[in-house]
C-alpha positions in Angstrom: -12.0 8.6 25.2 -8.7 6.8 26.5 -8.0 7.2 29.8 -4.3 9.1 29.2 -5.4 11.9 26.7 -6.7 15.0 27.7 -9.3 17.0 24.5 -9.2 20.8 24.4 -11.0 23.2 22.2 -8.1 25.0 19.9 -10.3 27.5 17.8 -13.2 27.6 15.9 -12.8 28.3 12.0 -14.5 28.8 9.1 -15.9 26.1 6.4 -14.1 24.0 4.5 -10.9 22.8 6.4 -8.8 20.2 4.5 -5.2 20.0 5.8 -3.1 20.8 8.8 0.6 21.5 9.4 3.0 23.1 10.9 5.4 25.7 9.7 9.0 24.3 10.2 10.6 28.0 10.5 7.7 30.0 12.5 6.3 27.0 14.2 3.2 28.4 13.8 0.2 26.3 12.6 -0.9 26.1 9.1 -4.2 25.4 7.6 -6.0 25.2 4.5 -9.2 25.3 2.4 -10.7 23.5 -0.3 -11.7 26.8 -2.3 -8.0 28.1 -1.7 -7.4 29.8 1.1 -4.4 29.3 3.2 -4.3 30.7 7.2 -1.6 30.5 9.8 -2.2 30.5 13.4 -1.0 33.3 15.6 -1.5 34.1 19.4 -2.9 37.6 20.2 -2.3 39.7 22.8 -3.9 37.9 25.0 -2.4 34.6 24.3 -5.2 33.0 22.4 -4.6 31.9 18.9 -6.4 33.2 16.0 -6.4 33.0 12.6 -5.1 35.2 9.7 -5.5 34.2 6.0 -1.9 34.4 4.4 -2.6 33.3 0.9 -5.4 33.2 -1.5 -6.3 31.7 -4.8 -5.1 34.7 -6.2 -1.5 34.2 -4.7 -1.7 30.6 -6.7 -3.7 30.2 -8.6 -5.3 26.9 -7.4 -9.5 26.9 -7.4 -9.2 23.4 -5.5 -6.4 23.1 -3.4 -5.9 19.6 -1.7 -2.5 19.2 -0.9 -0.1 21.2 1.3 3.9 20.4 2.6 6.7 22.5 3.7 10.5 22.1 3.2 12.2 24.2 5.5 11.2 28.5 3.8 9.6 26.3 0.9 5.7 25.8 1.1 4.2 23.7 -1.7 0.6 23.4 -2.7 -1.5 20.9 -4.8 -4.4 20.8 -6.2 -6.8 21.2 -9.4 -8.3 23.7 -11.7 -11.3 23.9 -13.6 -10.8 23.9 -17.6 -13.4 23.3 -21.1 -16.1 25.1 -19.3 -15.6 23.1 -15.8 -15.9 20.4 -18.4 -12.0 19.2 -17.9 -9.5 19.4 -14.9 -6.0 19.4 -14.7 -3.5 18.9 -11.8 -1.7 22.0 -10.6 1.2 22.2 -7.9 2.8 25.4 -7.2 5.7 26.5 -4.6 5.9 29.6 -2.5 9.4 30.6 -1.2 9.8 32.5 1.9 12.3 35.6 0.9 11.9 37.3 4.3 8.9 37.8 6.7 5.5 38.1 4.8 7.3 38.4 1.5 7.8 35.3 -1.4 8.3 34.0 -4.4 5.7 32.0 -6.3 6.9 29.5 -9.1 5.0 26.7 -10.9 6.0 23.2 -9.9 3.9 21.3 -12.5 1.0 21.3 -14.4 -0.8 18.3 -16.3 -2.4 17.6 -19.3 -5.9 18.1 -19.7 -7.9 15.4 -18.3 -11.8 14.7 -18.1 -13.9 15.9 -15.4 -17.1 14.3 -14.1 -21.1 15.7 -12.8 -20.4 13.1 -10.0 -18.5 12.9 -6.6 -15.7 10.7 -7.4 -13.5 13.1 -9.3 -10.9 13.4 -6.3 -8.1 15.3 -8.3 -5.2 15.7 -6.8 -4.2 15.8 -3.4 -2.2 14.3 -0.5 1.1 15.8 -1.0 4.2 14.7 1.1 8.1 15.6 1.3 10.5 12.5 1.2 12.4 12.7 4.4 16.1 13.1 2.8 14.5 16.3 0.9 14.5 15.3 -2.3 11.3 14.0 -3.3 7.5 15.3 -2.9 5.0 12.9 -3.5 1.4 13.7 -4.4 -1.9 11.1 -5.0 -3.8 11.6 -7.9 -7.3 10.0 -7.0 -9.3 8.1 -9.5 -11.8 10.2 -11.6 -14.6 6.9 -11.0 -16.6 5.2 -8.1 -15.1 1.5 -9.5 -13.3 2.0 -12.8 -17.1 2.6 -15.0 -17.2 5.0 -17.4 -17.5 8.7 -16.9 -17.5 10.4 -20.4 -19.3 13.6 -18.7 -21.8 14.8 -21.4 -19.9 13.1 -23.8 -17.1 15.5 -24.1 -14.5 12.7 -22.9 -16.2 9.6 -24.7 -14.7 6.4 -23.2 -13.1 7.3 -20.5 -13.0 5.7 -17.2 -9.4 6.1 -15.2 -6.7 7.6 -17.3 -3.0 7.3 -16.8 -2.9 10.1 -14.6 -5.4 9.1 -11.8 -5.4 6.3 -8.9 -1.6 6.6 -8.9 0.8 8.3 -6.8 3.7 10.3 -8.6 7.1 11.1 -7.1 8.2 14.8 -8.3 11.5 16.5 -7.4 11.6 19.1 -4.9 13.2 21.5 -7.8 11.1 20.6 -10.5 10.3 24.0 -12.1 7.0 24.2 -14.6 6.7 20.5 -15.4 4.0 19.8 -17.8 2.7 15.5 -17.1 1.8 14.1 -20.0 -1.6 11.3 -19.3 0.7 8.9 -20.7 1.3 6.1 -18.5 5.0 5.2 -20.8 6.0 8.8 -20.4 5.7 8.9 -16.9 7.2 5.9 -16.4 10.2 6.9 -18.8 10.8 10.1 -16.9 10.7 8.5 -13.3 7.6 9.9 -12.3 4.7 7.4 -11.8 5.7 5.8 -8.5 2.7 3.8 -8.1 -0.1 2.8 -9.4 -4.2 0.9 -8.5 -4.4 3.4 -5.7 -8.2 4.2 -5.5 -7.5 7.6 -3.4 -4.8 8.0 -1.3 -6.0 11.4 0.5 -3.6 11.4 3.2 0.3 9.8 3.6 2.9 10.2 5.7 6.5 8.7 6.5 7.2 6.4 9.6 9.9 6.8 12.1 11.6 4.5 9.8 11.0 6.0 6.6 8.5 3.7 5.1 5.6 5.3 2.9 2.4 4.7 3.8 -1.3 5.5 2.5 -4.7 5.6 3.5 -7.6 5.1 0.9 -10.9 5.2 0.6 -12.9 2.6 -1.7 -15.8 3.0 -3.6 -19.5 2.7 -2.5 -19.6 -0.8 -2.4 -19.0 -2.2 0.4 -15.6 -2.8 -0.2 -13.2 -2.4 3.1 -10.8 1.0 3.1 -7.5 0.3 2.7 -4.2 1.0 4.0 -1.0 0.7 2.2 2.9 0.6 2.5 3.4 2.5 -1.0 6.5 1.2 -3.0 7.8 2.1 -6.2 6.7 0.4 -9.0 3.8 -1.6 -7.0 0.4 -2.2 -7.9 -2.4 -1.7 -5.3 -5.4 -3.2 -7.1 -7.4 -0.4 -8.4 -10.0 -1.1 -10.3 -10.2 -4.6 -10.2 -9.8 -4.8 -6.9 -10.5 -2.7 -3.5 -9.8 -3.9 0.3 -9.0 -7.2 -0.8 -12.5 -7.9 -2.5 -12.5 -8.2 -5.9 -14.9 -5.2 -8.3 -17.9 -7.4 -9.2 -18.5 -5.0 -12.0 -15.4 -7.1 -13.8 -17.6 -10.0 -14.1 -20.2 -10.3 -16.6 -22.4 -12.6 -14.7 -22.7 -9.9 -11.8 -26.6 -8.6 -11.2 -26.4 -5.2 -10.4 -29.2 -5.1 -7.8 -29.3 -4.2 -4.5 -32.3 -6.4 -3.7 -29.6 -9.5 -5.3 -26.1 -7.7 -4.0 -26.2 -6.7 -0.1 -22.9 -5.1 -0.7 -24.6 -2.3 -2.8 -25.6 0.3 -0.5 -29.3 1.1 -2.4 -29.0 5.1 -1.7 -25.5 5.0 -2.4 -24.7 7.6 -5.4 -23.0 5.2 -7.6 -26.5 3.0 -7.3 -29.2 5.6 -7.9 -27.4 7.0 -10.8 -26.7 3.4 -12.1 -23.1 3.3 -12.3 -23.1 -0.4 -11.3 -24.4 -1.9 -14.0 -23.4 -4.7 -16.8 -19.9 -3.3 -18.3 -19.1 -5.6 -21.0 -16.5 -3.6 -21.9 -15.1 -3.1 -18.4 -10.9 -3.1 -18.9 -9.7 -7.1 -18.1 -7.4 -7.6 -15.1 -3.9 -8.1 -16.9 -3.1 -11.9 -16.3 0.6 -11.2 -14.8 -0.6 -8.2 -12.5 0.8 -8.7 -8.8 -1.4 -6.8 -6.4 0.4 -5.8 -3.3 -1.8 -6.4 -0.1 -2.9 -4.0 2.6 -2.2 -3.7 6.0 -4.1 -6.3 7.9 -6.0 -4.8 10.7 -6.0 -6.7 14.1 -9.3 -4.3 15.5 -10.6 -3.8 17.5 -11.8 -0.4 15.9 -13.1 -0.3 12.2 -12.8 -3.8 11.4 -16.5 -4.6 10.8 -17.0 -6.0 7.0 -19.8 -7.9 5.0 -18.8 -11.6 4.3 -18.6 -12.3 1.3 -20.4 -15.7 1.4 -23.5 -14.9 4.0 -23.5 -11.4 3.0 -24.2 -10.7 6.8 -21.9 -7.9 8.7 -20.1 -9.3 10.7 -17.3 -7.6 13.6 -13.7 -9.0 12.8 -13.4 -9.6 16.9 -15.5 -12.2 16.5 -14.6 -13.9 13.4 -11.3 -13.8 13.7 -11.0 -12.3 9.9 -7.9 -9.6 9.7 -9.7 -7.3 7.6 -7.6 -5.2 5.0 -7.7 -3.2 6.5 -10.7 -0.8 7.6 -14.5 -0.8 8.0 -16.5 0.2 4.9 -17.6 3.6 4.1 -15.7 5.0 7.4 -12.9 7.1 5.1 -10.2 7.1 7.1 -8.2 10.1 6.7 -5.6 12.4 8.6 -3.1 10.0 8.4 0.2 10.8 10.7 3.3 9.2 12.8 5.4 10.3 16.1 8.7 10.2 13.7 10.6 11.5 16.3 9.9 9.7 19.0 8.0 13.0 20.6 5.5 10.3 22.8 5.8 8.4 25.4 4.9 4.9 26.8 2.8 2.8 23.6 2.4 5.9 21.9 6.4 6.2 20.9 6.5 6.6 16.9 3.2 4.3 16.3 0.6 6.0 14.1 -2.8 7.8 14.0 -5.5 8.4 11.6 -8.9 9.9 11.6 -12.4 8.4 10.4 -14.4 11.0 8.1 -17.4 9.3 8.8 -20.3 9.5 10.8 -21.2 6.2 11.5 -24.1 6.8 13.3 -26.3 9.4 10.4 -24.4 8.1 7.0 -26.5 5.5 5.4 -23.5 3.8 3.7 -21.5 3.0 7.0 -24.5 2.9 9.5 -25.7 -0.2 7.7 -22.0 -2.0 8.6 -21.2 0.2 12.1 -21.9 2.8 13.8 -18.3 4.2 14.6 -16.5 6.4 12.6 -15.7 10.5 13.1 -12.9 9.8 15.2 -9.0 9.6 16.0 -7.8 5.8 15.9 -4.1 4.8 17.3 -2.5 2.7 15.0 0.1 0.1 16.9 1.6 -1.2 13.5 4.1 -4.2 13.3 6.4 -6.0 10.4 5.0 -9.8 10.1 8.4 -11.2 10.2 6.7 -14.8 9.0 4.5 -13.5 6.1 6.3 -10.1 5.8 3.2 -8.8 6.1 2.8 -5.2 8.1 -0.3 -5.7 10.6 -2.0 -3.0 13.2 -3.8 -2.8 16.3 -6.3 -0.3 16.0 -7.7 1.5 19.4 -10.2 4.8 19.8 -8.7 8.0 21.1 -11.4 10.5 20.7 -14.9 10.7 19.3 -17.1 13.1 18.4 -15.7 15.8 15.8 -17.7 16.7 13.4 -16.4 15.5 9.5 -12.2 15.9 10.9 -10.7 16.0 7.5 -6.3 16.3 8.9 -4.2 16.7 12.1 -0.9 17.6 12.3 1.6 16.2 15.5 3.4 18.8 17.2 5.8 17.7 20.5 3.1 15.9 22.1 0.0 17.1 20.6 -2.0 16.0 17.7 -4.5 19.0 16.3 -7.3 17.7 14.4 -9.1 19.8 11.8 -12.7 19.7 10.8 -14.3 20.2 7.4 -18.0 21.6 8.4 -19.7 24.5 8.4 -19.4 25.0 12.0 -16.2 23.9 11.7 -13.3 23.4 14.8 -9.6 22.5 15.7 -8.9 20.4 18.5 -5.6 19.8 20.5 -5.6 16.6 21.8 -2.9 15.9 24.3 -0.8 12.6 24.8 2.0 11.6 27.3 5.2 12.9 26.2 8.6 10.8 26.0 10.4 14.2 27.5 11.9 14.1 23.7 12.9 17.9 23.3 12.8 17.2 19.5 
């Protein structure tokens, strides 16, 4: 643990914890849960918080709700619901405003078309949801319904389909946007203004700097392709599926041999593997010749910047080769994404970022063949490239040791870190404050 943060136990919660925040009116701490439940953290009489549940699926209506933001007495939620028999999903976003104390209005923000569903892990849905900082804007990532782009036609009920025009992007929805129904139409979305980007893999957490720039962290698929992060711009590409942390999708190429025993970057208990998801995909969709891929943020290490070369097919650590990595280790999910926007910290801490590593590195196959880091909060010292223009970041361990942290929210001078487990905590981690009262 660094030397000038102090780690205290918060509370202990139930299962399932996704996302943090902070309620701008109340102050109070928000948090929610994958199967729908959303709590707010009080003090009782005896000064210690606790948790009380303030809204359920039956307040929303959302059976898996991923996404959470507030604008000022507005609290929005995101997320998906099961249709065709759990066959299908579709992307749901509601908004809840506060009227008075304990009482408020529910209206639909948007619904989607029907889309296919999946019987594997990779159907992220939608999640990471983010107001613009002028107020105007709420962004959400829509994570790809694949491992790499193959097809996933789910008991043949969605026959051909591998990533659809509403998944791997991130849409840009106004704040007043009452019962919108997105068509999976990549020309409609682009018509109306609301696909804002597109090749992102899964964005589950993004947040705004100091200076307003949109960034994203996203996890890769289960080869041993780096996680990347992104500065998201409208109208840019990011790669997905022909190409994750800056290493091209073998399963493009028809000369690629599906085999772990030929291909060390296939992890041989990984999910995609056993149920043979890599495989020869003649039909895979080609990379269209014009398409510019913007590049991810180039990581400096020296935390999660181990990676498998791509000639030797040895790991190797990034301090020692010199490689800037784009931008994270393999398999280490890096989540929890957030930034001291107003200047809250003090000394190297003022407005840099943070993000957390899902991962146990030490007990998850996947990553413990590449490092053994990983379920952790990383500092992120990011910086402009004025020469190639490129944004590039130090990466240094805070804390380690949580068990599957899944958000964390900055408030003044302390960052709480949620946990997703059965046995499931938050932790307030304390930093050295700038004396900012904002």
């Amino acid at each position: 643990m660094a030397k000038d943060v102090t780690v205290k136990h918060f509370l202990s919660i139930g299962p399932n914890g996704v996302r943090i925040t902070q309620d701008p009116k109340t102050k109070q701490i928000v948090y929610t849960t994958f199967d729908g439940s959303v709590f707010e953290v009080n003090l009782n009489r005896f000064g210690m918080p606790e948790a009380t549940l303030r809204f359920s699926v039956r307040d929303h209506g959302i059976n898996e709700l991923q996404g959470i933001d507030f604008l000022g007495d507005t609290m929005f939620l995101v997320g998906n619901i099961k249709v065709n028999n759990g066959k299908g999903t579709r992307g749901i976003g509601m908004r809840a405003i506060r009227l008075k104390k304990n009482q408020y209005a529910w209206t639909p923000l948007f619904i989607t078309e029907e889309m296919g569903g999946n019987k594997t892990i990779f159907n992220h849905g939608f999640n990471a949801t983010v107001v613009s900082p002028d107020g105007k804007y709420l962004f959400v990532n829509s994570g790809a319904r694949t491992d790499h782009g193959e097809l996933q036609e789910n008991d043949g009920f969605y026959p051909n389909q591998r990533d659809v025009a509403l998944t791997a992007c991130i849409l840009r929805i106004p704040v007043n946007a009452f019962a919108l129904t997105f068509r999976n139409d990549r020309d409609w979305l682009i018509k109306e203004g609301y696909l804002f980007a597109e090749g992102v893999r899964n964005a589950y957490d993004m947040a705004f700097s100091h200076d307003h720039r949109l960034f994203a962290v996203v996890n890769s698929s289960d080869y041993d392709h780096p996680e990347d992060m992104f500065e998201i711009q409208q109208g840019h590409h990011y790669g997905f599926p022909w190409v994750m942390g800056q290493l091209d999708n073998p399963q493009q190429f028809a000369d690629w041999v599906p085999d772990a025993a030929v291909d060390p970057f296939i992890p041989e208990t990984s999910h995609a593997y056993q149920q043979k998801y890599f495989m020869v995909d003649t039909s895979f969709p080609k990379r269209p010749e014009n398409l510019k891929i913007s590049t991810p943020v180039l990581n400096l290490g020296p935390r999660l910047n181990h990676y498998r070369d791509l000639k030797s097919g040895k790991v190797m650590d990034a301090d020692t080769t010199g490689v800037l990595l784009g931008t994270f280790t393999p398999h280490s999910c890096p989540l929890g994404l957030l930034f001291d926007t107003k200047g809250n910290l003090g000394g190297k801490y003022r407005y840099s970022g943070f993000a957390l590593s899902w991962t146990d590195g030490e007990n998850f196959e996947l990553m413990s063949r590449i490092s053994k880091e990983g379920e952790e909060l990383v500092h992120l010292e990011m910086f402009l490239d004025k020469t190639s223009n490129q944004f590039k970041v130090r990466t240094n361990r805070l804390v380690d040791n949580f068990l599957s942290p899944t958000d964390a929210v900055l408030i003044d001078n302390q960052i709480f870190v949620i946990e997703y487990g059965q046995r499931a905590n938050i932790w307030q981690v304390i930093l050295p404050s700038s004396g900012n009262p904002n």
